[in-house]
Steps between C-alpha positions, in 0.01 A plus 500: 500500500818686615603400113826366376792401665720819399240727682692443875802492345732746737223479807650396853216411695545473861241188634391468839419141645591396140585120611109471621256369273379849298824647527688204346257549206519846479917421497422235203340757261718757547772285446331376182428901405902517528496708826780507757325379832633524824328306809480579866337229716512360824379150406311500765213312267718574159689229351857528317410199277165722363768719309693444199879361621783750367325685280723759376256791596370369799654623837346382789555615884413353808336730769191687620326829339511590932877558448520883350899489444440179260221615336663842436795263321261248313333876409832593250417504159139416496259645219214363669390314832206174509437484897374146575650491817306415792386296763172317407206466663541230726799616601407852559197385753723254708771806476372855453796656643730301244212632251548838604884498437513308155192604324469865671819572564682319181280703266576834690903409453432415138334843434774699726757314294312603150551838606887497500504237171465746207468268243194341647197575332234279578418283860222295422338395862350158542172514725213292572137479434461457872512851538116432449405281734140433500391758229135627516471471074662305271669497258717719714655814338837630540372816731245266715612591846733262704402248794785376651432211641860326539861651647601412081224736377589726735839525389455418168278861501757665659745413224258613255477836724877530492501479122288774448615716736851508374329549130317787623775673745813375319391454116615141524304262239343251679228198399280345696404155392200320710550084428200286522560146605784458255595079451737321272815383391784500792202506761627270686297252718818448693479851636274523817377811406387448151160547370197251484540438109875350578374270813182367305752389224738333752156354657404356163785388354594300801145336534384720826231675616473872360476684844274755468435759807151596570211441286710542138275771377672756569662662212794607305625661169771276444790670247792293326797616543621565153194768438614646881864520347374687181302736709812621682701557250236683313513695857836514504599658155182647412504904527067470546579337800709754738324519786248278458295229672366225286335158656679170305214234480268356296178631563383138561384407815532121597406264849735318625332226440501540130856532518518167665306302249704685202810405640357156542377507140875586390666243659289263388495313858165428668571667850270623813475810608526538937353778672739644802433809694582808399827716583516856618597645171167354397322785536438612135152351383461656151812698228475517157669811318377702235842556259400805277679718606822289373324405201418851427855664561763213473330260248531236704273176543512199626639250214389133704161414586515290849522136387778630224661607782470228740605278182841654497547540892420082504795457189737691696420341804489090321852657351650390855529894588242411815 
């Protein structure tokens, strides 16, 4: 645990896409740790209502990480930096030039802007386990080599690139944070581009099939967000972790398909499951990471075990949030 509330006390932490599902949880602890947190997102899949309404240290502006001048502004006063920023997945394939300019170039005006900020210590970077792809062994390891597969990994790599190049060349302390599958509270099903946990709970709760693309076994290391949030603030205010890499899962490797009948098992609803074709981003068979590393030199583990996990996502969601 970061530890009590007094510990961010005087910390003005600059979020990126912190109206989108992680980031608005990332904006709740550090609210609750008694940091000042300022917000820049587009709302392009963010939501105003996922953060806390007139909350004294809560500042929140509207616009892109593409627009240097803002982010330079937004920049002012920041001890430290959580990039969550970015075009997803889904969007990035349909759009790789608009993936080029938000998650390439947004990081790239974040970093240039760290340079000028002096009180800025810390600019924890967001990235994927897609970086991956299809890895030859698992459980994969922080320094397996990349497979890009997708325009997201791609640029989610290149972000990672950007990070340590401006550690090594400019002495900036950077953070690289790889997320596996992350689910939970503020997913919201409502949101095309939200993840299969979210849409099998909508499915369920509303009596429908659970869609499930391809043959459901391929699989996933699914990680609630809460743990996710921990890790990157242990990232984030952790001296162990300048310029670092650290993979944020579970080390639990799941099919879809027993995702389906968990969710299923939550609910407590007696529901199908309907096979559909697979997408193009569909093209990961096999991830589960090994999490030493973090273990080892943040102390970090995941606190929730799947179902806990799915328990709380399905309150939150029967809470009317969905």
């Amino acid at each position: 645990m970061i530890g009590q509330r007094e510990d961010l006390k005087g910390e003005r932490v600059l979020v990126t896409g912190g109206a989108g599902f992680v980031g608005s949880n990332c904006v709740d602890r550090l609210l609750a740790e008694g940091a000042a947190v300022v917000v820049l997102d587009d709302f392009f899949t963010g939501h105003a209502d996922n953060l806390p309404d007139r909350h004294p240290n809560l500042e929140v502006v509207r616009g892109s990480v593409a627009d240097f001048s803002l982010v330079k502004q937004v920049m002012e006063g920041a001890t430290a930096i959580l990039h969550l920023a970015a075009r997803n997945i889904i969007v990035s394939t349909r759009n790789p030039r608009e993936d080029y300019e938000v998650n390439i170039g947004g990081t790239l005006n974040l970093l240039m802007a760290m340079r000028e900020a002096p009180g800025a210590r810390r600019l924890v970077y967001t990235s994927s386990v897609s970086v991956y792809g299809n890895p030859r062994y698992l459980p994969i390891n922080e320094d397996d080599p990349p497979n890009l597969l997708s325009p997201y990994s791609v640029s989610k790599f290149a972000g990672e690139n950007y990070c340590k190049a401006f550690y090594e060349s400019y002495g900036l302390s950077t953070t690289v944070v790889r997320y596996s599958n992350v689910y939970g509270t503020k997913q919201r099903p409502d949101n095309p581009y939200c993840g299969v946990v979210a849409k099998f709970f909508e499915a369920a709760m509303a009596g429908r099939a659970l869609c499930v693309h391809g043959d459901g076994e391929q699989t996933r290391d699914y990680t609630f967000v809460g743990d996710a949030v921990e890790a990157t603030l242990l990232a984030a205010f952790s001296p162990k972790a300048e310029g670092q890499t650290y993979n944020v899962g579970t080390g639990r490797e799941v099919t879809v398909n027993a995702l389906a009948e968990l969710v299923l098992k939550v609910t407590g609803r007696e529901g199908a499951v309907e096979r559909i074709d697979r997408r193009d981003i569909d093209n990961i068979r096999r991830r589960v990471v090994n999490i030493e590393k973090v273990r080892r030199e943040l102390r970090w583990i995941p606190s929730l075990t799947l179902e806990e996990g799915l328990r709380r996502t399905h309150a939150w969601m029967e809470g009317g949030a969905a």
